[in-house]
Chimera marker file (.cmm) of the C-alpha trace (Angstrom):
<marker_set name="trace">
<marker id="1" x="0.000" y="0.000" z="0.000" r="1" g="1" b="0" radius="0.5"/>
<marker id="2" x="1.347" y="3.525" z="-1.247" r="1" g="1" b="0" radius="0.5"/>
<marker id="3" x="2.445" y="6.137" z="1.560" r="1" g="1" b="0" radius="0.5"/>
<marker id="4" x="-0.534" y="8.592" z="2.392" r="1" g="1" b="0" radius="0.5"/>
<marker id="5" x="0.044" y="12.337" z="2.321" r="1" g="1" b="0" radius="0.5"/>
<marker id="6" x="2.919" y="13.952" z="4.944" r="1" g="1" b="0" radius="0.5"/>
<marker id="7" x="1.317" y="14.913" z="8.085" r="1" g="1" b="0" radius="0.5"/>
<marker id="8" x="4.012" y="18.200" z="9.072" r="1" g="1" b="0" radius="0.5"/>
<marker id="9" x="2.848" y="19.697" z="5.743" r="1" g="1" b="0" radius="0.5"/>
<marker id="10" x="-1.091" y="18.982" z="6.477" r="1" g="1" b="0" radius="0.5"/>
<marker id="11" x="0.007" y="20.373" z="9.802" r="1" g="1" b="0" radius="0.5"/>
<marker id="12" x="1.237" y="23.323" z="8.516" r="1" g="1" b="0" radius="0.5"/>
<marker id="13" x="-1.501" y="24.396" z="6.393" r="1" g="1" b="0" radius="0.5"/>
<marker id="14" x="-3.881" y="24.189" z="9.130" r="1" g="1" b="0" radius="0.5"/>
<marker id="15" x="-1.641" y="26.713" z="11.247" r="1" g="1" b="0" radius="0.5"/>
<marker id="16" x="-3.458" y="30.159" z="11.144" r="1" g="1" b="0" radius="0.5"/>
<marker id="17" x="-1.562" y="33.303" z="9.415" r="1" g="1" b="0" radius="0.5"/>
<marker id="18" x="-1.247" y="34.955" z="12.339" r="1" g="1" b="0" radius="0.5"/>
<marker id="19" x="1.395" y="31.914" z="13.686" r="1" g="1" b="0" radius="0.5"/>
<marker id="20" x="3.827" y="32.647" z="10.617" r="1" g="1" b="0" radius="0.5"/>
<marker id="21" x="4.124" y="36.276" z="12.206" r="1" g="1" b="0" radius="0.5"/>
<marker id="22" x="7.678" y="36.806" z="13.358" r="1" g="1" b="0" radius="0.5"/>
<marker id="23" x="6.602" y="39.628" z="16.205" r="1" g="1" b="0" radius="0.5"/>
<marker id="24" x="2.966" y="39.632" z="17.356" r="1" g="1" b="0" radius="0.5"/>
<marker id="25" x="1.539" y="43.234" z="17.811" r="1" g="1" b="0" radius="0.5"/>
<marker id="26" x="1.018" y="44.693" z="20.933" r="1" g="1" b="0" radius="0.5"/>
<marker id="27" x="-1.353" y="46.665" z="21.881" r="1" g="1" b="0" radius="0.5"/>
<marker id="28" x="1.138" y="49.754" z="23.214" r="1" g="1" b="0" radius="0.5"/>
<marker id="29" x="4.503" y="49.220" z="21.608" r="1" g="1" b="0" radius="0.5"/>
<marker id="30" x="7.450" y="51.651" z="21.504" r="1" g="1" b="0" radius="0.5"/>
<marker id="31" x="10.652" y="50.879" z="19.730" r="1" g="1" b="0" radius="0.5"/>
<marker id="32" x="13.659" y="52.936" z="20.794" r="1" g="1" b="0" radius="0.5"/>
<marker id="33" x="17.147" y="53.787" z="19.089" r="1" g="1" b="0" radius="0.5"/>
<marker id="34" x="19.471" y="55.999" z="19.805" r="1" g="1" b="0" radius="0.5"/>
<marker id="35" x="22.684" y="57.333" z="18.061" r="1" g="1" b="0" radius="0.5"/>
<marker id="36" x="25.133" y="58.688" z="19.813" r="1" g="1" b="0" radius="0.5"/>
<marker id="37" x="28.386" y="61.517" z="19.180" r="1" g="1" b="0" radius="0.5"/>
<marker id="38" x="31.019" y="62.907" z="20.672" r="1" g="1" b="0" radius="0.5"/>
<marker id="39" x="30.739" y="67.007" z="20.467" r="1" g="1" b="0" radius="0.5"/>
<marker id="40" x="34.810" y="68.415" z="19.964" r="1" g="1" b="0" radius="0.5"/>
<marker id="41" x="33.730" y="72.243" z="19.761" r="1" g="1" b="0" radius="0.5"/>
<marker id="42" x="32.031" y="71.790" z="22.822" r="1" g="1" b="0" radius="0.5"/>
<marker id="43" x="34.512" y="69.753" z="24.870" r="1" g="1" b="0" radius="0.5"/>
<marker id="44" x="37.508" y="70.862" z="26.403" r="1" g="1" b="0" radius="0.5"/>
<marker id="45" x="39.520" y="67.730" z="27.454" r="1" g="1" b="0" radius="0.5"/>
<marker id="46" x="42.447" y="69.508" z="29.634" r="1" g="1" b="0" radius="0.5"/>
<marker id="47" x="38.963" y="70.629" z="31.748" r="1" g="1" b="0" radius="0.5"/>
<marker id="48" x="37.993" y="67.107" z="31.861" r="1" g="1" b="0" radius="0.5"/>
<marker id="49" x="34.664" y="68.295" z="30.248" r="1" g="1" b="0" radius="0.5"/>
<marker id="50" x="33.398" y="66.137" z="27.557" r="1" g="1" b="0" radius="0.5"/>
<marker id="51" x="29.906" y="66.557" z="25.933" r="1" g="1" b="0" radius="0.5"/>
<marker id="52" x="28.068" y="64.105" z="23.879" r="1" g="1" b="0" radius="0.5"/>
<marker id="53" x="25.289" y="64.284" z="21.548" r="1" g="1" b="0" radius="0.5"/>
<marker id="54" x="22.551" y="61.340" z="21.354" r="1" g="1" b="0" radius="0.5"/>
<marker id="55" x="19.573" y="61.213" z="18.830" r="1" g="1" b="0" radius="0.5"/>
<marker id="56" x="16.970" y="59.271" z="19.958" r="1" g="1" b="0" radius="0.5"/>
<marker id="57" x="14.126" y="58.238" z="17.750" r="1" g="1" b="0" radius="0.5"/>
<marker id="58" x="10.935" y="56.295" z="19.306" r="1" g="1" b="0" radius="0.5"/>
<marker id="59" x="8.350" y="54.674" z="16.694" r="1" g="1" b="0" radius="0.5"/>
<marker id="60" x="5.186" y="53.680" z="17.666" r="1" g="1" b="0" radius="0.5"/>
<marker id="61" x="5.028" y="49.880" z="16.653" r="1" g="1" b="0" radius="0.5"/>
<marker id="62" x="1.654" y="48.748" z="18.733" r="1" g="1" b="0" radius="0.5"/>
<marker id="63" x="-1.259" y="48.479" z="17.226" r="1" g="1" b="0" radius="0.5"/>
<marker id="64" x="-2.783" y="52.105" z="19.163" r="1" g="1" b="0" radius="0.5"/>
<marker id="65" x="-1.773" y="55.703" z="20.192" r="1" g="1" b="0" radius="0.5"/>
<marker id="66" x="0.854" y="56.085" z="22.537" r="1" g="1" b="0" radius="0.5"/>
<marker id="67" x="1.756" y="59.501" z="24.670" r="1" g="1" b="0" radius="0.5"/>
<marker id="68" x="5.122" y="59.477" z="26.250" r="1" g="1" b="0" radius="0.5"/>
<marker id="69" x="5.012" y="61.476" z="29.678" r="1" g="1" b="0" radius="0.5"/>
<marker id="70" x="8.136" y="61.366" z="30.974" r="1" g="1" b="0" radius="0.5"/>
<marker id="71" x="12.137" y="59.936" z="30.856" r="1" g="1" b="0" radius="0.5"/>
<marker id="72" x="14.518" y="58.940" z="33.564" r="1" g="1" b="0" radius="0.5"/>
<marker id="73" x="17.839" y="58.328" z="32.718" r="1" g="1" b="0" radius="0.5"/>
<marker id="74" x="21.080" y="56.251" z="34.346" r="1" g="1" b="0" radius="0.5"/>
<marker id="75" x="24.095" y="57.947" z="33.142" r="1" g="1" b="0" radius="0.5"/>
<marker id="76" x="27.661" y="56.517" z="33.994" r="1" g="1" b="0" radius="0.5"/>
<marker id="77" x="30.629" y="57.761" z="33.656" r="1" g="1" b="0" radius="0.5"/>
<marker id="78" x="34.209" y="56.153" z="33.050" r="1" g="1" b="0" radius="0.5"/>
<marker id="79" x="34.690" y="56.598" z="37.245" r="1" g="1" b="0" radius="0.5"/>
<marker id="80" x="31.582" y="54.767" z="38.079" r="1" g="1" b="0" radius="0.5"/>
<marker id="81" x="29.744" y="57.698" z="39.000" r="1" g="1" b="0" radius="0.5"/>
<marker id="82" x="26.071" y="57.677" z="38.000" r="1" g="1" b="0" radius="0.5"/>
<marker id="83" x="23.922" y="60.192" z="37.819" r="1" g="1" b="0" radius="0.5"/>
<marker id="84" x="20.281" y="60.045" z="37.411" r="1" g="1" b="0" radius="0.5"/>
<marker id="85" x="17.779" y="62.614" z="35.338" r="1" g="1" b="0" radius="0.5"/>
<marker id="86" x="13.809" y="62.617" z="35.479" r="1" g="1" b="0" radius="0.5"/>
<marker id="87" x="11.681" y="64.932" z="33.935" r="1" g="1" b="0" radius="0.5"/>
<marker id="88" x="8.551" y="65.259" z="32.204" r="1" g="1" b="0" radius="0.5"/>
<marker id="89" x="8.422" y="64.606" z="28.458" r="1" g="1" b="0" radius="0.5"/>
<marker id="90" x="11.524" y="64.759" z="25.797" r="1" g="1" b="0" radius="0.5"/>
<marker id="91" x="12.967" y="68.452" z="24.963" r="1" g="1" b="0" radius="0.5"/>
<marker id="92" x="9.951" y="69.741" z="26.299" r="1" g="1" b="0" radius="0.5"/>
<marker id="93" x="7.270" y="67.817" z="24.802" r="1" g="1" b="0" radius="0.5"/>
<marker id="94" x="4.972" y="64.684" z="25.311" r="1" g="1" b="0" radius="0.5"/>
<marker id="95" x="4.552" y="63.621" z="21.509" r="1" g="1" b="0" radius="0.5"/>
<marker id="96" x="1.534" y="61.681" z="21.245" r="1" g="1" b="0" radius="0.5"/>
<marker id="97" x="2.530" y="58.910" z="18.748" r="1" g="1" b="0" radius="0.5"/>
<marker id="98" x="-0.125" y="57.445" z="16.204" r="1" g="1" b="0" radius="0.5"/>
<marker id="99" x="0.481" y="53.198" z="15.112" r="1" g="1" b="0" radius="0.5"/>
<marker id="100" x="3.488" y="53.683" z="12.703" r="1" g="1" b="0" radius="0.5"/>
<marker id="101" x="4.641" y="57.207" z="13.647" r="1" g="1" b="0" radius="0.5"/>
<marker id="102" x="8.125" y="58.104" z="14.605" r="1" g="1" b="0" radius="0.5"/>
<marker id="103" x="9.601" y="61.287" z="16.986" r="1" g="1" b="0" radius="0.5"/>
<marker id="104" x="12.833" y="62.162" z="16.452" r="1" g="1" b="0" radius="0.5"/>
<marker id="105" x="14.786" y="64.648" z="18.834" r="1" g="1" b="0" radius="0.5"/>
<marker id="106" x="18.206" y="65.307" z="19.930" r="1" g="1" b="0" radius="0.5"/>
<marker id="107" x="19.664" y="66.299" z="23.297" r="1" g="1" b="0" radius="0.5"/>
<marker id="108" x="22.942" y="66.154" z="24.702" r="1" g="1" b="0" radius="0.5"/>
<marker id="109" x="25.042" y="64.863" z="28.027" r="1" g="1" b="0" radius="0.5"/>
<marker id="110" x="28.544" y="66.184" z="29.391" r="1" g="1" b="0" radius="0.5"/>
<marker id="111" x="30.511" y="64.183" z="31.459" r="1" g="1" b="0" radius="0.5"/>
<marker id="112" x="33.915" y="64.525" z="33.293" r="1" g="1" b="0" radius="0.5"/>
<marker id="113" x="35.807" y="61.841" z="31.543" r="1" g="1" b="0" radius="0.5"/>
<marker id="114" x="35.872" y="60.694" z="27.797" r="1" g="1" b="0" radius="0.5"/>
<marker id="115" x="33.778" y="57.524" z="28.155" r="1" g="1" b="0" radius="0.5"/>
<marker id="116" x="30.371" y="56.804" z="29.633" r="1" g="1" b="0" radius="0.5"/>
<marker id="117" x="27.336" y="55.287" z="29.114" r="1" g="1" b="0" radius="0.5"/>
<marker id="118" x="23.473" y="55.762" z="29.408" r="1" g="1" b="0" radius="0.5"/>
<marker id="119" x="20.361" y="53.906" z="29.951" r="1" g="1" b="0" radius="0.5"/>
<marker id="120" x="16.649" y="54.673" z="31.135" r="1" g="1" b="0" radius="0.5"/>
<marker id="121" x="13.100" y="54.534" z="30.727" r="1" g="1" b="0" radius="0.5"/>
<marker id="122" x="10.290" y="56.100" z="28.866" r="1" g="1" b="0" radius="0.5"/>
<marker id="123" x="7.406" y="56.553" z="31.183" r="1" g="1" b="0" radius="0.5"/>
<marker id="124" x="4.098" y="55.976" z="28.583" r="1" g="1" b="0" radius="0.5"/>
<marker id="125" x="0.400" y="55.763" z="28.801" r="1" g="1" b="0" radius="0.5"/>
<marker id="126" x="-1.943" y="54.303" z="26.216" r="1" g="1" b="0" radius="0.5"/>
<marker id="127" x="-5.127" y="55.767" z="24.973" r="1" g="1" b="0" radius="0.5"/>
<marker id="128" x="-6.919" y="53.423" z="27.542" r="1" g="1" b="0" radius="0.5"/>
<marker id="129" x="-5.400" y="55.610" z="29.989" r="1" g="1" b="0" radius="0.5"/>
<marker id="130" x="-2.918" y="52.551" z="31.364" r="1" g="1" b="0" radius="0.5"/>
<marker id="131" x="1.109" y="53.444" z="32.005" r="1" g="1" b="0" radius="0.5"/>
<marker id="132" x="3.310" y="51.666" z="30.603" r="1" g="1" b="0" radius="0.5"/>
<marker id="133" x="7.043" y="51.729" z="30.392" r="1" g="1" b="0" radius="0.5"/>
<marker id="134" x="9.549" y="51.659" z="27.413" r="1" g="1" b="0" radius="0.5"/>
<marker id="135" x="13.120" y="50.788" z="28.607" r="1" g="1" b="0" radius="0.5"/>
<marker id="136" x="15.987" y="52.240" z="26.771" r="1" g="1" b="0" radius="0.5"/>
<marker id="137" x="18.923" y="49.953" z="26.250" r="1" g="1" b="0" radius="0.5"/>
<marker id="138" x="22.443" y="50.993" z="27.491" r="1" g="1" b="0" radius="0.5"/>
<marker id="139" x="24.550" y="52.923" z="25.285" r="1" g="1" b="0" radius="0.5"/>
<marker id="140" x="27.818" y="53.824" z="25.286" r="1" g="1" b="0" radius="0.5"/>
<marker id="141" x="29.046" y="57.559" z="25.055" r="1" g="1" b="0" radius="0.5"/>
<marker id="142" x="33.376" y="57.327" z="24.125" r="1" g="1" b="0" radius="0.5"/>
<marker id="143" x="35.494" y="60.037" z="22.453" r="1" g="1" b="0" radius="0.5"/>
<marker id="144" x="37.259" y="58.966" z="19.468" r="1" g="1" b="0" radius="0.5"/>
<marker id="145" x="40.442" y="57.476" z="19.780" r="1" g="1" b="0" radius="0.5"/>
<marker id="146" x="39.859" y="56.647" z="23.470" r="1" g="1" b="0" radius="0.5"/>
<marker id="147" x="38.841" y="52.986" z="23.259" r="1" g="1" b="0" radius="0.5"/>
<marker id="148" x="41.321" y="50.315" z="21.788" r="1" g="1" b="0" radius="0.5"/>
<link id1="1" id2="2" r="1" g="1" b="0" radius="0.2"/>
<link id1="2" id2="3" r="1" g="1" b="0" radius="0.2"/>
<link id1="3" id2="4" r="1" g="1" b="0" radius="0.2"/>
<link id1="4" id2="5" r="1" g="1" b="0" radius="0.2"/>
<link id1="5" id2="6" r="1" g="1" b="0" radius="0.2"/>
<link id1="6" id2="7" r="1" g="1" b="0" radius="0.2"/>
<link id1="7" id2="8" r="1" g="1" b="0" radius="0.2"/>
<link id1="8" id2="9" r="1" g="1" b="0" radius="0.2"/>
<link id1="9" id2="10" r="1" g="1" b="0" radius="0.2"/>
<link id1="10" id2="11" r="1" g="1" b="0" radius="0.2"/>
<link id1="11" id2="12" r="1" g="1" b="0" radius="0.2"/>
<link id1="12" id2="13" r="1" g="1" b="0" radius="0.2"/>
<link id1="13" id2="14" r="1" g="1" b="0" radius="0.2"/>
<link id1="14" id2="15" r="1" g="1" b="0" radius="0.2"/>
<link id1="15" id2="16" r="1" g="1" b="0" radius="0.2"/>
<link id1="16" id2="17" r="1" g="1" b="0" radius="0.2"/>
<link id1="17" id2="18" r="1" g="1" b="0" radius="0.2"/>
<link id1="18" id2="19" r="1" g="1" b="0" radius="0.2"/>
<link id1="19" id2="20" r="1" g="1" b="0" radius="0.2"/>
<link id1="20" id2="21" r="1" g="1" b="0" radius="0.2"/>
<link id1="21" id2="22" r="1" g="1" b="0" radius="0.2"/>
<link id1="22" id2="23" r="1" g="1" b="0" radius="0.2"/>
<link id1="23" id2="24" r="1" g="1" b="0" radius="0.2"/>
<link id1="24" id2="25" r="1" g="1" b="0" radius="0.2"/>
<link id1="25" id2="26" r="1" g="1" b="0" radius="0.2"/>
<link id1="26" id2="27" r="1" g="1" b="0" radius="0.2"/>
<link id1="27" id2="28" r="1" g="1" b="0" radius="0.2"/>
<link id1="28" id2="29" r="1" g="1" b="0" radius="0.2"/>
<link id1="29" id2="30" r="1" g="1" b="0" radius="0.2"/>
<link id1="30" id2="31" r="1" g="1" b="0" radius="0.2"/>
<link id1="31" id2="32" r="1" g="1" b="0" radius="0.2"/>
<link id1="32" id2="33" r="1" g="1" b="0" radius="0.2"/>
<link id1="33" id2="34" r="1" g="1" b="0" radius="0.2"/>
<link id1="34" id2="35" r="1" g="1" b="0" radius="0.2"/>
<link id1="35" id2="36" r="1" g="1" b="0" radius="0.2"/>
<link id1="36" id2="37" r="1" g="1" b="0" radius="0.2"/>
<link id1="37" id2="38" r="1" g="1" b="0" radius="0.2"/>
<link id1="38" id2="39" r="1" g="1" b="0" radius="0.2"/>
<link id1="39" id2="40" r="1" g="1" b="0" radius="0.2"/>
<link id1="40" id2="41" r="1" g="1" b="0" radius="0.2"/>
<link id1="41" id2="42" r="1" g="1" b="0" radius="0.2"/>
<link id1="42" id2="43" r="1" g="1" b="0" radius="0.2"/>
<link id1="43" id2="44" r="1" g="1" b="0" radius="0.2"/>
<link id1="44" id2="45" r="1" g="1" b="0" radius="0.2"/>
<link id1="45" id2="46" r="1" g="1" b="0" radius="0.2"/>
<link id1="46" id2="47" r="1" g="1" b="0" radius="0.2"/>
<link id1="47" id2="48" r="1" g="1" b="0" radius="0.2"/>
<link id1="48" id2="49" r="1" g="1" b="0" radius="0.2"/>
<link id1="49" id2="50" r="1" g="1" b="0" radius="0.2"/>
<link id1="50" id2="51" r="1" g="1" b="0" radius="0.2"/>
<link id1="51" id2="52" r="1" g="1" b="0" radius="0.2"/>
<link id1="52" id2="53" r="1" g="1" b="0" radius="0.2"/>
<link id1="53" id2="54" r="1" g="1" b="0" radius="0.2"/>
<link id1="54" id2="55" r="1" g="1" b="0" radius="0.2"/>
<link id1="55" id2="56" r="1" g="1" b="0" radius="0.2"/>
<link id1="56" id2="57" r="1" g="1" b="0" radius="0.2"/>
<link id1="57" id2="58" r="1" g="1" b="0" radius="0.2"/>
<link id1="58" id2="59" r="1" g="1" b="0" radius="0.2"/>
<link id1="59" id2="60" r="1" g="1" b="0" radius="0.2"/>
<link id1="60" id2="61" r="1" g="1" b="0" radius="0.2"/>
<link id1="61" id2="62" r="1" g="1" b="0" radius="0.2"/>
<link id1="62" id2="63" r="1" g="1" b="0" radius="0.2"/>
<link id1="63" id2="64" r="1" g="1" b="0" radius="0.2"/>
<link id1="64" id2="65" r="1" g="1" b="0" radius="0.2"/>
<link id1="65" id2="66" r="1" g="1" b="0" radius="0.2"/>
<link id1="66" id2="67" r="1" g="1" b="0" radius="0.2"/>
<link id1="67" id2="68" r="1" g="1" b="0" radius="0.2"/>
<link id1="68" id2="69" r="1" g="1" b="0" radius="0.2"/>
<link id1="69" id2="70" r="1" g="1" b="0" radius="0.2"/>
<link id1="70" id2="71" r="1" g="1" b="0" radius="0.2"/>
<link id1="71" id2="72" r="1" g="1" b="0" radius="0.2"/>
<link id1="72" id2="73" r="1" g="1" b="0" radius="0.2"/>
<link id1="73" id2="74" r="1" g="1" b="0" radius="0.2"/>
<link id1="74" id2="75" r="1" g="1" b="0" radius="0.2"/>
<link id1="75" id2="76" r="1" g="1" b="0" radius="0.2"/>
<link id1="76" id2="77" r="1" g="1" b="0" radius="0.2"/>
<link id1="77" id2="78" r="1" g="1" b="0" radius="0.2"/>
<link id1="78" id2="79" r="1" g="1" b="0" radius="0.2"/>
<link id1="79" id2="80" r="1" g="1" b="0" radius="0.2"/>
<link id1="80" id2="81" r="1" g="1" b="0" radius="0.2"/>
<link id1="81" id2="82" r="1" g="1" b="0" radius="0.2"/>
<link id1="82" id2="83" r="1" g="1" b="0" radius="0.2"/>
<link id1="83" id2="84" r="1" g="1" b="0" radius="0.2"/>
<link id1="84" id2="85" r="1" g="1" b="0" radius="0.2"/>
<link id1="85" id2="86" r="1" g="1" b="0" radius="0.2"/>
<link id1="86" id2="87" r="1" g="1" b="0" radius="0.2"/>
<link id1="87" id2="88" r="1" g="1" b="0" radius="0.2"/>
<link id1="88" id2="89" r="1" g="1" b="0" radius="0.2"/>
<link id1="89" id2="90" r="1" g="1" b="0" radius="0.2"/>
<link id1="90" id2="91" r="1" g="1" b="0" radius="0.2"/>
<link id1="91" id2="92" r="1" g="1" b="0" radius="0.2"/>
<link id1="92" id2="93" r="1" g="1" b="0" radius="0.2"/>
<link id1="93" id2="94" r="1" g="1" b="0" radius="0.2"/>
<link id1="94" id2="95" r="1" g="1" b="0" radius="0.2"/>
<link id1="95" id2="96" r="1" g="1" b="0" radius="0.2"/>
<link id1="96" id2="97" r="1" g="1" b="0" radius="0.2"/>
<link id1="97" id2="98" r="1" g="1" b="0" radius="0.2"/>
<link id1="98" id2="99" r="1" g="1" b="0" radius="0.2"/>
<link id1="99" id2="100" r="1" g="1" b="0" radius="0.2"/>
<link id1="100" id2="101" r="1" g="1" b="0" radius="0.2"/>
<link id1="101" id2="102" r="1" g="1" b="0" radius="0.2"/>
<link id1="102" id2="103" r="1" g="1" b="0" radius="0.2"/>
<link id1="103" id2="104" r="1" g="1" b="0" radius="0.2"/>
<link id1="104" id2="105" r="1" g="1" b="0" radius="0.2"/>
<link id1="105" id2="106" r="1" g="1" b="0" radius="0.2"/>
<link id1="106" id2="107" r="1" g="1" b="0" radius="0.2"/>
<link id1="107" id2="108" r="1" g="1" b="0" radius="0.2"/>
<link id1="108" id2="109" r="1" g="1" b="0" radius="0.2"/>
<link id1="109" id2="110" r="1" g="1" b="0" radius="0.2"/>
<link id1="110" id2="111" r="1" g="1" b="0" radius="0.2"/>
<link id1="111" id2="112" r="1" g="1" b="0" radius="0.2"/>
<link id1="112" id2="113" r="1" g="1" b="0" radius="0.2"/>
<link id1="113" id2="114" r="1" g="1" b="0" radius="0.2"/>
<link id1="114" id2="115" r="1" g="1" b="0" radius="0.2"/>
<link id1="115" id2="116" r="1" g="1" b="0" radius="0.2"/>
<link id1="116" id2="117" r="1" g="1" b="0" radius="0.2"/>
<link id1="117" id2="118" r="1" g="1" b="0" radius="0.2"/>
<link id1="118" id2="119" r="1" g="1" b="0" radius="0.2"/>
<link id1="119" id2="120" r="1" g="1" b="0" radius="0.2"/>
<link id1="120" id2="121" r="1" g="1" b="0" radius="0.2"/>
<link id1="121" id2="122" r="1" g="1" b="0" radius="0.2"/>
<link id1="122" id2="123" r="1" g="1" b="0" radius="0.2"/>
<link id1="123" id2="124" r="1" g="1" b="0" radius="0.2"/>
<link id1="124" id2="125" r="1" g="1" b="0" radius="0.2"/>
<link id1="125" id2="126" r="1" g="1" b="0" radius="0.2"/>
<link id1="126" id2="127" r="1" g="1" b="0" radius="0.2"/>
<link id1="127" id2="128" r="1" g="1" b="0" radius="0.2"/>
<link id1="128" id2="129" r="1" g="1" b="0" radius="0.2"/>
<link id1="129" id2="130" r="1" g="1" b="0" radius="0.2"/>
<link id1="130" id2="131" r="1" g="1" b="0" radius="0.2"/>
<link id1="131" id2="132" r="1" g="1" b="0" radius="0.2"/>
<link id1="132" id2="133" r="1" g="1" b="0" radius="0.2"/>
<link id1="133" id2="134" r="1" g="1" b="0" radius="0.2"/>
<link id1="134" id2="135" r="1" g="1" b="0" radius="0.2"/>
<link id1="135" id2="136" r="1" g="1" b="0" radius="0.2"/>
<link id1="136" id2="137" r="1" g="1" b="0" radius="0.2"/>
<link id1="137" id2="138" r="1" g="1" b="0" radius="0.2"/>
<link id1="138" id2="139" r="1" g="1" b="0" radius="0.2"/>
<link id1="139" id2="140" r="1" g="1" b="0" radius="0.2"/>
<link id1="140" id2="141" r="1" g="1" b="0" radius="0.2"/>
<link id1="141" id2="142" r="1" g="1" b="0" radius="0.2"/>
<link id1="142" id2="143" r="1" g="1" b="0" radius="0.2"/>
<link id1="143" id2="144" r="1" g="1" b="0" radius="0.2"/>
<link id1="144" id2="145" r="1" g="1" b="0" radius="0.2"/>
<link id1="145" id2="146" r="1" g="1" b="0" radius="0.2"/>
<link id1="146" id2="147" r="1" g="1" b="0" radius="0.2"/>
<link id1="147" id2="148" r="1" g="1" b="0" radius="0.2"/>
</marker_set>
């Protein structure tokens, strides 16, 4: 008697489209990068004053509106000295983010020696009125030429 049909690939088509999705949406979703530079014309090493620049961009990938309220950051520097920052909003605004929109802002960080890092959260709240928070994954802040 003649092999029947393979079961994985009657398996498979039974699966629903929704299990071939690599990343399920959420219902509140930000998605964080940030870019960061050292700043030369505004550093003055022989002060031990270096200041970085970091662009952060934050894209609404959840399937609803998304406010951010507020930021606290962990900021490190090469001593082990950390330093925290809250505050309300990002350069002075709470951008309300639509599904698929994107804020983009700059702001900037000095620090006593030429490498650092920083890390935080974005306090958020959904259109259902819930908080939620985004966290923002460590990066690092280094002059040039001053890791090997």
């Amino acid at each position: 008697m003649p092999p029947g049909p393979a079961l994985p690939a009657a398996r498979h088509a039974a699966q629903p489209p929704s299990a071939h999705r690599e990343r399920p949406l959420k219902p509140y979703d930000l998605t964080v990068t940030v870019v960061p530079r050292f700043v030369p014309e505004q550093s003055d090493p022989a002060e031990q004053q270096y200041v970085f620049a970091y662009t952060v961009r934050i894209t609404n990938t959840g399937e609803h509106p998304a406010q951010v309220i507020s930021r606290h950051w962990i900021i490190t520097d090469g001593n082990q000295r950390v330093q925290e920052v809250r505050g309300l909003g990002v350069v002075g605004q709470q951008p309300l983010l639509a599904p698929g929109e994107t804020f983009e802002y700059t702001s900037g960080c000095p620090l006593n020696t030429p490498v650092g890092t920083m890390r935080g959260t974005y306090h958020c709240v959904g259109e259902n009125g819930i908080p939620f928070e985004v966290p923002i994954t460590e990066f690092l802040l280094a002059m040039p030429r001053t890791l090997h």
